[in-house]
TISE-609955 format. One record per residue: residue in three letters; x, y, z of N, C-alpha, C in turn. Coordinates in steps of 0.001 Angstrom, whole numbers, padded with zeros to 6 digits, always signed. Each point is the difference from the previous one (the first is absolute). Layout:
// residues N
ALAXYZXYZXYZ/...
//
This chain:
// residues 214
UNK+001946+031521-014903+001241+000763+000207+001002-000850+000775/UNK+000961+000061-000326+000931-000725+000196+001538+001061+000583/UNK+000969-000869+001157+000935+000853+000522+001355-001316-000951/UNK+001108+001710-000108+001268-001273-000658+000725+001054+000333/UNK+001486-000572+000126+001140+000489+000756+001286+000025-000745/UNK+001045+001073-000107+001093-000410-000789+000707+001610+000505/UNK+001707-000652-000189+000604+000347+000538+001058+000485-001080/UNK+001194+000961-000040+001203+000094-000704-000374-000494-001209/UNK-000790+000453-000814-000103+000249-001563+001183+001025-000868/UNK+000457+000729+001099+001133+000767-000838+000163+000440-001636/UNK-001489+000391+000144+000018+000479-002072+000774+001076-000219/UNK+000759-000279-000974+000721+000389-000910+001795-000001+000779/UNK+000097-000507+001236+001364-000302+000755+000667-000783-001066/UNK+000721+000115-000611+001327-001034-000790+000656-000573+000697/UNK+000754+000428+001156+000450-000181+001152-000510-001002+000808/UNK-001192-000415+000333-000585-000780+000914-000394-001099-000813/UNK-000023-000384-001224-000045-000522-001382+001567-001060+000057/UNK+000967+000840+000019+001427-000502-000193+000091-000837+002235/UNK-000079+000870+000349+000192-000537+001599-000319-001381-000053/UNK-001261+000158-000022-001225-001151+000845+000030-001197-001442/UNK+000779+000108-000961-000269-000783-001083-001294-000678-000780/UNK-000965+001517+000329-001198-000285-000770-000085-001044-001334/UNK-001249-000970-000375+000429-000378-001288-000442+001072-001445/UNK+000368+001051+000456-000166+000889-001610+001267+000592-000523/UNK+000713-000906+000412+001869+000499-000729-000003-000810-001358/UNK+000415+001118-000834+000301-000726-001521+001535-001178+000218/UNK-000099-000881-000595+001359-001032-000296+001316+000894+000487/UNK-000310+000690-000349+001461+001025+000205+000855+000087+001318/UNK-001444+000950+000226+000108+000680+001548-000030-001237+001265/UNK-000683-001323-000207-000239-001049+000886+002017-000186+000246/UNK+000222-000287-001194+001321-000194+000276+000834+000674+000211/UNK-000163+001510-000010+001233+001018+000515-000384+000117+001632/UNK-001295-000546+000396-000378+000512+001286+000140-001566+001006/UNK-000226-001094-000883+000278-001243+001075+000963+000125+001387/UNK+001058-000318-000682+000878+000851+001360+000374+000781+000599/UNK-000973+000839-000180+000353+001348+000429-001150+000653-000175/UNK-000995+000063+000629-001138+000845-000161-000136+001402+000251/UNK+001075+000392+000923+000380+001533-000288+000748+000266-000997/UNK+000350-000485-001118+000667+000442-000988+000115+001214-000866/UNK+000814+000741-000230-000555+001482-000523-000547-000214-001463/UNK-001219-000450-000290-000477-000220-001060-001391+000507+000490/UNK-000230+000920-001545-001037+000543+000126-001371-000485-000955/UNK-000734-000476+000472-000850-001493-000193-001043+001339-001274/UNK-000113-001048-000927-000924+000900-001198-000912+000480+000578/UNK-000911+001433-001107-001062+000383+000268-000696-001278-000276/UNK-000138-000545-001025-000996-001185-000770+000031-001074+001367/UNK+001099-000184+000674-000424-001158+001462-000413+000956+001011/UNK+000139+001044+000175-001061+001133+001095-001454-000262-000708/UNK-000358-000061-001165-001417-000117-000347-000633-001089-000029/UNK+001075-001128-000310-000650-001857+000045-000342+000192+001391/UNK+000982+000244+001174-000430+000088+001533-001315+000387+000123/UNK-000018+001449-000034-001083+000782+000320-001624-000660-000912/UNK+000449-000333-000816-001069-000059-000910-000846-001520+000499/UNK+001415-001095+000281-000340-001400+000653-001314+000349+001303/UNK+000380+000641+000833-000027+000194+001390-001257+000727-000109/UNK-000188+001162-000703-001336+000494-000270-001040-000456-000250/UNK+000277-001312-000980-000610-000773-000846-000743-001104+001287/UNK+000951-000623+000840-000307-000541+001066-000796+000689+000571/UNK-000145+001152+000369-001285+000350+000838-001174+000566-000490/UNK+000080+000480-001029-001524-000189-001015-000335-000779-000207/UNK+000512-001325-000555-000867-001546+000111+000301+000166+000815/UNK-000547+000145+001676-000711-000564+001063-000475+000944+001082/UNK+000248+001361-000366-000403+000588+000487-001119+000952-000089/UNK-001319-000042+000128-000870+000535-000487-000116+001765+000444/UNK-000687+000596-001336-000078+001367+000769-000863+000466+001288/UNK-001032-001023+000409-000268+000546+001136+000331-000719+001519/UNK+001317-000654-000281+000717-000625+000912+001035+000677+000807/UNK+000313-000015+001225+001079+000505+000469+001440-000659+000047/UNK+000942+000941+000054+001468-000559-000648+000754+000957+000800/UNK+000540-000580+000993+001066+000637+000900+001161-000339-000503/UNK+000587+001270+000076+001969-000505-000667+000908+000332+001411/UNK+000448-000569+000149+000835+000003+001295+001495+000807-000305/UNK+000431+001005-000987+001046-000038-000111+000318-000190-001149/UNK+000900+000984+000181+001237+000314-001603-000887-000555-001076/UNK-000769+001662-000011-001162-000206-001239+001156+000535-001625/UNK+000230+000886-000088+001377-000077-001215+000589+001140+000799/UNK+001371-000365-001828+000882+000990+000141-000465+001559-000452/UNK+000406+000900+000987-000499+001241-000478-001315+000608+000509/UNK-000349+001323+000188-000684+001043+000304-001370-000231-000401/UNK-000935+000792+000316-000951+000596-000442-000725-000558-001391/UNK+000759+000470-001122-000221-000258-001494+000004-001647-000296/UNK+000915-000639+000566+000860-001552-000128-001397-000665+000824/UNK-000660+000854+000854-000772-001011+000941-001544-000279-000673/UNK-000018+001596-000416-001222+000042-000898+000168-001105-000775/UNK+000599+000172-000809+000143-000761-001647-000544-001379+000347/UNK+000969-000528+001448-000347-001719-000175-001419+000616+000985/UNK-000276+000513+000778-001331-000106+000564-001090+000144-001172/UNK-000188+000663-000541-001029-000047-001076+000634-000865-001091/UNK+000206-001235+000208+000517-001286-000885-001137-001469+000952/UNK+000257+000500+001040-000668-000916+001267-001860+000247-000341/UNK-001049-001065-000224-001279+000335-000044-000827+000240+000833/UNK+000842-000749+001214-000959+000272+001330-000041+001335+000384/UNK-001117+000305+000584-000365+001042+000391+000376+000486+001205/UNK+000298-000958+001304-000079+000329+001218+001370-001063+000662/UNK+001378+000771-000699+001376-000329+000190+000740+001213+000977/UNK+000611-000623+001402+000411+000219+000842+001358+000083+000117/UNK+000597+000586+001182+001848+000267-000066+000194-000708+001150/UNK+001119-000695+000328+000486+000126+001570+001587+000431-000546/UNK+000522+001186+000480+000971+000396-000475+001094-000765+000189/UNK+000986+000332-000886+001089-001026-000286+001380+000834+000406/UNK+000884-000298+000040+001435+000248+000148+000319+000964-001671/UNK-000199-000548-000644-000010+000543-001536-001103+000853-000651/UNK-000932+000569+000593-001141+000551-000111+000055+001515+000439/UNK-000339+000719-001204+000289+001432+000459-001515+000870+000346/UNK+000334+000797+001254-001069+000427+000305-001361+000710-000859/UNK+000567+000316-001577-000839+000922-000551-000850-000971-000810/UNK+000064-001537+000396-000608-000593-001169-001090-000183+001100/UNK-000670+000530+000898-000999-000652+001021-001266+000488-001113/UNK+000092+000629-000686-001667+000637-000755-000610-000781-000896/UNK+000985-000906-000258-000258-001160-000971-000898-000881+000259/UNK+000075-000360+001675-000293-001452+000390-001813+000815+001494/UNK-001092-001082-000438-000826+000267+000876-000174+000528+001729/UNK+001807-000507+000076+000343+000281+001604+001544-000468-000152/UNK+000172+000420+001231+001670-000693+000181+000192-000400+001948/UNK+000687-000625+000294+000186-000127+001094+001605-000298+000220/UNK+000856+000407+000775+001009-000488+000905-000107-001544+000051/UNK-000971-000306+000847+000125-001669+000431-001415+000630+001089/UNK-001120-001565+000002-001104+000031+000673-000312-000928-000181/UNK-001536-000726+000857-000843-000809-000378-001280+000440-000732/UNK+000168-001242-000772-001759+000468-000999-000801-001501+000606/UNK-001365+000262-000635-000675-001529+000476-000794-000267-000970/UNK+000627-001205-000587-000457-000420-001323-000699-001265-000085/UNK-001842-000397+000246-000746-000558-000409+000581-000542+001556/UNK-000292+000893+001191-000094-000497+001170+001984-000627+000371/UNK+000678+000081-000579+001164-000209+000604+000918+001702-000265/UNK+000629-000129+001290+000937+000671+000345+001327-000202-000439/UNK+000558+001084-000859+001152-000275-000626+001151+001230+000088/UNK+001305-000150+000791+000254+000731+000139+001146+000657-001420/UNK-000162+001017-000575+001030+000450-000968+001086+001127-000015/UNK+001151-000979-000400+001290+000432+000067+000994+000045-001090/UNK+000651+000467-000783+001269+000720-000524+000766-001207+000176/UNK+000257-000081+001463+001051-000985+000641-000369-000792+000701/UNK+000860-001241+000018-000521-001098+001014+000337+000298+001103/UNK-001505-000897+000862+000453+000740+001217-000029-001215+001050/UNK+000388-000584+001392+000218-000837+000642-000955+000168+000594/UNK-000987+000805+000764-001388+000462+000544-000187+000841-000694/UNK-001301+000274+000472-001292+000863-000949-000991-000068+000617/UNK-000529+001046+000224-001269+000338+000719-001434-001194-000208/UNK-000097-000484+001133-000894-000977-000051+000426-001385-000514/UNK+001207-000307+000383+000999-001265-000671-000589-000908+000773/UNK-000382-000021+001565-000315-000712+000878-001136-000316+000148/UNK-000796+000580-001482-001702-000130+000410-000341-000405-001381/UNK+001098-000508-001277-000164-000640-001119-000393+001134-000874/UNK+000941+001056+000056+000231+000661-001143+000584-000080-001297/UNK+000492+000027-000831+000988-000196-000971+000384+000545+000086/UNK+001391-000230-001223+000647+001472-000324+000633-000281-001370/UNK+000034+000961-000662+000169-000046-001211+001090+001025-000374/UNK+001071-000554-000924+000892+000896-000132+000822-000043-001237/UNK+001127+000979-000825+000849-000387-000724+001300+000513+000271/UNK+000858+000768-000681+001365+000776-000307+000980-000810+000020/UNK+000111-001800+000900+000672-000993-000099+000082-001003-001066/UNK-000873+000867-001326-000013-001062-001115+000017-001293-000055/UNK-000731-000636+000695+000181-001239+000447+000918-001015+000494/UNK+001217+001118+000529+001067-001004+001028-000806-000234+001309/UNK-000664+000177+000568-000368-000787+001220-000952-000995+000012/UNK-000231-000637-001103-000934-001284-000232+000471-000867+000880/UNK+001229-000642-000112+000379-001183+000422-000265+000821+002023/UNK+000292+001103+000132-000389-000407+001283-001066+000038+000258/UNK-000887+000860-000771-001641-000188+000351-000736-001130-000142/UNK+000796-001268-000778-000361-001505-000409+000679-001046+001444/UNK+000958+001077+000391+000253-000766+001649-000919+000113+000981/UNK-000340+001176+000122-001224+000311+001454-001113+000478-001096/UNK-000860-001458-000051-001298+000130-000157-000935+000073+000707/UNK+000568+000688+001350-000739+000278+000637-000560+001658+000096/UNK+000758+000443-000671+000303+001625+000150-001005+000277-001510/UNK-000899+001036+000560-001571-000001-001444+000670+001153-000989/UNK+001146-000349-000607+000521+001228-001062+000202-000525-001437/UNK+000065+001112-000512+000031-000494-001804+000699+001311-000645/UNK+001210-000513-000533+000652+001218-001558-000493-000251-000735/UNK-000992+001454-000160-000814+000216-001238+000201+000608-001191/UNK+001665+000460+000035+000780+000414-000850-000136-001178-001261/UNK-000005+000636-000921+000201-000386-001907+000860-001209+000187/UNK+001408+000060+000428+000773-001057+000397-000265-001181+000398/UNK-000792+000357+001101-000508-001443+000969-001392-000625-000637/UNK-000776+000668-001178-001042-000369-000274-000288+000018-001722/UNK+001088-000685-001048-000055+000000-000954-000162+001163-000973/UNK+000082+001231+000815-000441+001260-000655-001106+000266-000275/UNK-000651-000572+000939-001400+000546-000324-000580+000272+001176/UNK-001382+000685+000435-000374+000213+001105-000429-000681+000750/UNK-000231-000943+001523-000674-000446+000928-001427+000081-000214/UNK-000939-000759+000285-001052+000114+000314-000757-000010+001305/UNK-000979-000085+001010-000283-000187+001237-000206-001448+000268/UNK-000397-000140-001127-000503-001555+000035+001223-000694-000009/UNK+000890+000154-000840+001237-000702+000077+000434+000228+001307/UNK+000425+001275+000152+000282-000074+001488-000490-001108+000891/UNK-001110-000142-000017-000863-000455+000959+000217-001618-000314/UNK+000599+000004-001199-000101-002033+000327+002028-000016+000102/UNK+000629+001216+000168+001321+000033+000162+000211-000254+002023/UNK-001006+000950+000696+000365+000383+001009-000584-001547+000927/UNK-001457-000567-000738-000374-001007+000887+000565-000927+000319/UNK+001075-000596-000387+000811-001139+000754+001046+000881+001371/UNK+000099+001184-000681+000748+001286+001284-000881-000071+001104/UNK-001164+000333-000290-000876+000130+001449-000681-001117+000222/UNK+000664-000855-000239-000375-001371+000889+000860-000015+000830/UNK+001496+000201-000435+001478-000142+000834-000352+001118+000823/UNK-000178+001087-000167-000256+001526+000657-000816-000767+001640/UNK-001258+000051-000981-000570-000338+001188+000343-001223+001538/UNK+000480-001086-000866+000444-001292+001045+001406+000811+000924/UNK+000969+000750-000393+000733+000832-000036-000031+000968+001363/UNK-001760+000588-000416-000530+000979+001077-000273-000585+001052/UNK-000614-001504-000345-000904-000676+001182+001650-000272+000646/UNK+000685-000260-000151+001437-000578+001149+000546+001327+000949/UNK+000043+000913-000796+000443+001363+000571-000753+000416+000997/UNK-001725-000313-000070-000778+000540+001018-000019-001041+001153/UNK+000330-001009-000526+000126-001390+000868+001267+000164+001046/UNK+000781+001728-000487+001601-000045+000457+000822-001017-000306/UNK-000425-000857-001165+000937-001295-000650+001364+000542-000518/UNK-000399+001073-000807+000983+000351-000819-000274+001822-000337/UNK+001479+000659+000109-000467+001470+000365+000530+000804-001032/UNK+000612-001419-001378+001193+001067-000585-001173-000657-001705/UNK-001206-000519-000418-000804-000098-000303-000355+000482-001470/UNK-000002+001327+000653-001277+000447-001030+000779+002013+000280/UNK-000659+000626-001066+000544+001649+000218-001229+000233+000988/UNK+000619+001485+000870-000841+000407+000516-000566+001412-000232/
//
């Protein structure tokens, strides 16, 4: 059994499709939306289904059914019915919520659990999960992670500045559209907690106080 992570899948959003300049825009739409990604163009059903269908496709090859699969957020557009449909599209069995900004309360029956934001502990590491990025997080100072999306992958370049700080956008955006793995994680974060740690050792040394989150 295996843990994998993913964030802002937004099935069946057209909208978040045209924004974020997913690559499932027909010739058309790439070019009515280049400069202008809010453009009032209303992006086909047939590119709502290449999306959804891409992205789905990504986590059945690799996600097994008796694996766990936390979604961090803006699971789709729409209620109840909209959540079903893509949840029973998903094979895994034991798929999780951390609620999203775009996530409506009645779709919680869908998913094995849901949470706000918490820590889980996955194959002995502590990981804290969030919706949103966060600057601390419970247990930041004792080599927690934290894992997050809704920034579609604009905060790379600063999370590629302080590699010292143990975080990762696990959002679709930041990760080819497909889901995280632990293991990946885990050969993502180890050059982090080398810096983390040398990081910690100065701070306790009172070297340096502005470091590391607390």
């Amino acid at each position: 059994m295996q843990f994998w992570f993913t964030a802002d899948t937004h099935f069946g959003h057209g909208n978040i499709i045209k924004y974020c300049q997913r690559p499932f825009m027909s010739r058309e739409e790439k070019n009515a939306t280049r400069n202008d990604s809010r453009a009032k163009l209303r992006l086909s059903d047939e590119t709502v289904k290449r999306h959804d269908d891409a992205i789905l496709d990504a986590i059945n090859s690799r996600v097994a059914p008796d694996d766990t699969l936390w979604i961090l957020g803006d699971f789709c557009w729409g209620g109840f019915a909209e959540a079903r449909h893509y949840r029973d599209r998903i094979r895994c069995e034991n798929v999780f919520l951390v609620w999203g900004n775009h996530d409506r309360g009645d779709i919680a029956p869908v998913f094995s659990d849901t949470i706000e934001q918490g820590m889980i502990r996955a194959e002995g590491q502590e990981i804290w999960l969030n919706h949103y990025p966060m600057r601390s997080w419970n247990k930041a100072f004792h080599g927690s992670w934290h894992l997050y999306g809704h920034v579609h992958g604009r905060l790379q370049r600063e999370d590629d500045a302080n590699l010292a700080t143990l975080v990762k956008d696990v959002g679709v955006d930041a990760c080819e559209y497909r889901p995280i793995s632990l293991a990946e994680l885990r050969d993502y974060m180890a050059p982090r907690i080398d810096r983390f740690n040398r990081n910690k050792a100065a701070f306790v040394a009172g070297q340096d106080d502005t470091a590391i989150p607390m």
